[in-house]
N, C-alpha and C positions, 0 to 999 in steps of 0.2 A: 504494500500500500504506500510505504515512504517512496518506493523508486518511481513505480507505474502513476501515481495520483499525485503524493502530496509535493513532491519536485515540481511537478508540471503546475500546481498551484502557488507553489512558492517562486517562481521565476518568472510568472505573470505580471505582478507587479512592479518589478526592477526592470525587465523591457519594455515595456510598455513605454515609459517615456525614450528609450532610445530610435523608437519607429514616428519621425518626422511626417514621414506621407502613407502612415497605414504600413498594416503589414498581416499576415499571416500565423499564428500557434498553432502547429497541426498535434494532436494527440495518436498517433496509432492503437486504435481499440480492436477487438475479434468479436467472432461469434458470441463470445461468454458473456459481453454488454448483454444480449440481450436471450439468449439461454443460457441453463445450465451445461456442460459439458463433462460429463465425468470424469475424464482423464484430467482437469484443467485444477485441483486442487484448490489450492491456497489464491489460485487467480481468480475463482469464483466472482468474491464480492469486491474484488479491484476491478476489473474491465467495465462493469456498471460503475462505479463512482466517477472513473475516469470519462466518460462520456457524461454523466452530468457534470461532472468541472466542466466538460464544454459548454453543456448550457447553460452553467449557472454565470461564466465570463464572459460570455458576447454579450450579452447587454452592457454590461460595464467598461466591455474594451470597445463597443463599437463606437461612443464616442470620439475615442483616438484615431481608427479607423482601420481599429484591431480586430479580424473576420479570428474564430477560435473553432473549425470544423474537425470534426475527428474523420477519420480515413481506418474502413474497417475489410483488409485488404482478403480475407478468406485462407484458403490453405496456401502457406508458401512453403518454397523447399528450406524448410529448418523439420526442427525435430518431429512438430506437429503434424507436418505430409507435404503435399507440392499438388499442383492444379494452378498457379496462375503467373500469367509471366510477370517479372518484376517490372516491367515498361509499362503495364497497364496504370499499376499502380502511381510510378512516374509521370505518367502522364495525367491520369487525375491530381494529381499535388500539383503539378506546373500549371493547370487550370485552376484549382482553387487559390494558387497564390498570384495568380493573373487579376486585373483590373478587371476583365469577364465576370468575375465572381466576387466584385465586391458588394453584392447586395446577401452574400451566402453565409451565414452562420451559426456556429451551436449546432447544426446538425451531423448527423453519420453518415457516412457516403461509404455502400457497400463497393467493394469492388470484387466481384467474388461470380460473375455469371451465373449469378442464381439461386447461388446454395443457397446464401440466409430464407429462402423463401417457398424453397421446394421441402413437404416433409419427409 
């Protein structure tokens, strides 16, 4: 919880004024936001908190012109399994952190072709 959530809330407010014209905090969250996964332990009730830090900071950063979306990339090749290439994900972040996306935030953006939604 201190590495996944409470870093990513404590480092919010010290950048925040270093972003002049707006900028970006992306969170990487998984499936386990928003299921349980059994193999996922201890990560359980971290990937939900860490996606409400996202929503609980866009409002507060969007006056600086601070977007705070979480990117919830599906299986990738680490321990967990593999199904998506890492460019997709790359490319979603090069969009959310694009002037395209500045009306976007506090939300999850699956990137995942479908899992989170097939049962």
């Amino acid at each position: 919880m201190d590495v996944s959530c409470h870093s990513f809330l404590r480092m919010a407010k010290p950048a925040a004024p270093l972003t002049m014209e707006g900028g970006s905090m992306f969170a990487m969250s998984d499936y386990g936001a928003m299921r349980v996964v059994p193999v996922s332990n201890v990560m359980d009730p971290v990937k939900p908190a860490l996606a409400a830090s996202c929503r609980g900071l866009a409002p507060g950063l969007g006056p600086w012109g601070i977007r705070v979306p979480a990117i919830s990339p599906g299986p990738q090749k680490t321990r967990a399994a593999s199904g998506l290439r890492i460019m997709d994900v790359d490319a979603t972040r090069a969009y959310l952190a694009s002037p395209c996306a500045r009306r976007v935030t506090g939300s999850t953006f699956h990137i995942d072709g479908s899992a989170n939604i097939v049962a």
